[in-house]
N, C-alpha and C positions, 0 to 999 in steps of 0.2 A: 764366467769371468766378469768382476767390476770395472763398469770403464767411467769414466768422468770427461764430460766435454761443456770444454769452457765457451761461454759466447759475451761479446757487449765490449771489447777491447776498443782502441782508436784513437785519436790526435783528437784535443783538447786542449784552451785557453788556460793559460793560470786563471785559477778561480771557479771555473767550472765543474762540472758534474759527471758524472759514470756510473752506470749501475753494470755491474757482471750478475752474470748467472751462470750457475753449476750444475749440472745433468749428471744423476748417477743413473744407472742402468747397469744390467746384469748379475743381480743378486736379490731374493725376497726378504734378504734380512737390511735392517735401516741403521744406519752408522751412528754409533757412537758418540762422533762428532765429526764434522767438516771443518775444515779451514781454508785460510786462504794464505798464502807464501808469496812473498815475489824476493825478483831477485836483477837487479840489475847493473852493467857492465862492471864487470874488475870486484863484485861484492859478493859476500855469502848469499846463500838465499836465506830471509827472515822471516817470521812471524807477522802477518797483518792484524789478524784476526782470526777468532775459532769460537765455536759456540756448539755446546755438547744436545744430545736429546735432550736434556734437562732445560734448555730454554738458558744456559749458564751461558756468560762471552765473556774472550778475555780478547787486547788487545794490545796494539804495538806503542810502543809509548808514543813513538811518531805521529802517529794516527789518530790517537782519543779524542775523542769530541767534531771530526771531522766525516770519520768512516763507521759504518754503522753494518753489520753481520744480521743475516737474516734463515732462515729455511721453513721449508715447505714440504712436509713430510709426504704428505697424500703425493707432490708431485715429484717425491724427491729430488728437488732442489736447493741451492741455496743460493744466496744471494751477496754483494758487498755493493751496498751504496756507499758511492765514495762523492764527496763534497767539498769545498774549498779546495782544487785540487794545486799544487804546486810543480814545481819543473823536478824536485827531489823527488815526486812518487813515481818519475818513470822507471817505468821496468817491466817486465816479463811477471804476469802473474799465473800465481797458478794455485787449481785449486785440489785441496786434498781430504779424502775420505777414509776415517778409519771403526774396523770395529772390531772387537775381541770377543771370547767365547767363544760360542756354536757359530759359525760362519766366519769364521774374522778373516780378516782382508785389512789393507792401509797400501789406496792409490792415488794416484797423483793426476792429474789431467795435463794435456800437452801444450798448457798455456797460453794464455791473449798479452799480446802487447799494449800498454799503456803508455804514452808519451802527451806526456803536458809542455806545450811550449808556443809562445809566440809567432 
């Protein structure tokens, strides 16, 4: 069974920094792509960031030029540095792993909270 565990959540300055990390585990096949979701109070959950095996990222219009998607196959992780951060990026993130074909799977991890505030 794929599981995903999220680490690097926490209280944070407007303008300051965050990096999360992504731990998959439980499966020898390597995902398609990772993303990263969040969702906070009273809103859909959205799109941050995703970035496929291919080394390809696409991003949240919100985010471009601030947040940056990473991964680390040997260690199956992935990564989201996040920078300039604002009181808008709070929320619950979370991160999600999927893959099709021979093994597929598409999980979600149980989320770190981010809050940016004074």
């Amino acid at each position: 069974q794929v599981q995903l565990v999220e680490s690097g959540g926490g209280l944070v300055q407007p303008g300051g920094s965050l990096r999360l990390s992504c731990v998959r585990s439980g499966s020898f096949f390597s995902a398609n792509a990772m993303g990263w979701y969040r969702q906070a109070p009273g809103k859909e959950r959205e799109l941050v960031a995703e970035i496929t095996s291919g080394g390809s990222t696409n991003y949240g219009d919100s985010v471009k030029g601030r947040f940056t998607i990473s991964r680390d196959d040997a260690k199956k992780t992935a990564f989201l540095q996040m920078n300039s951060l604002k009181p808008d990026d709070t929320a619950v993130y979370y991160c999600n792993a999927r893959r099709s074909g021979i093994g597929a799977y598409n999980v979600w991890g149980q989320g770190t909270q981010v809050t940016v505030s004074s």
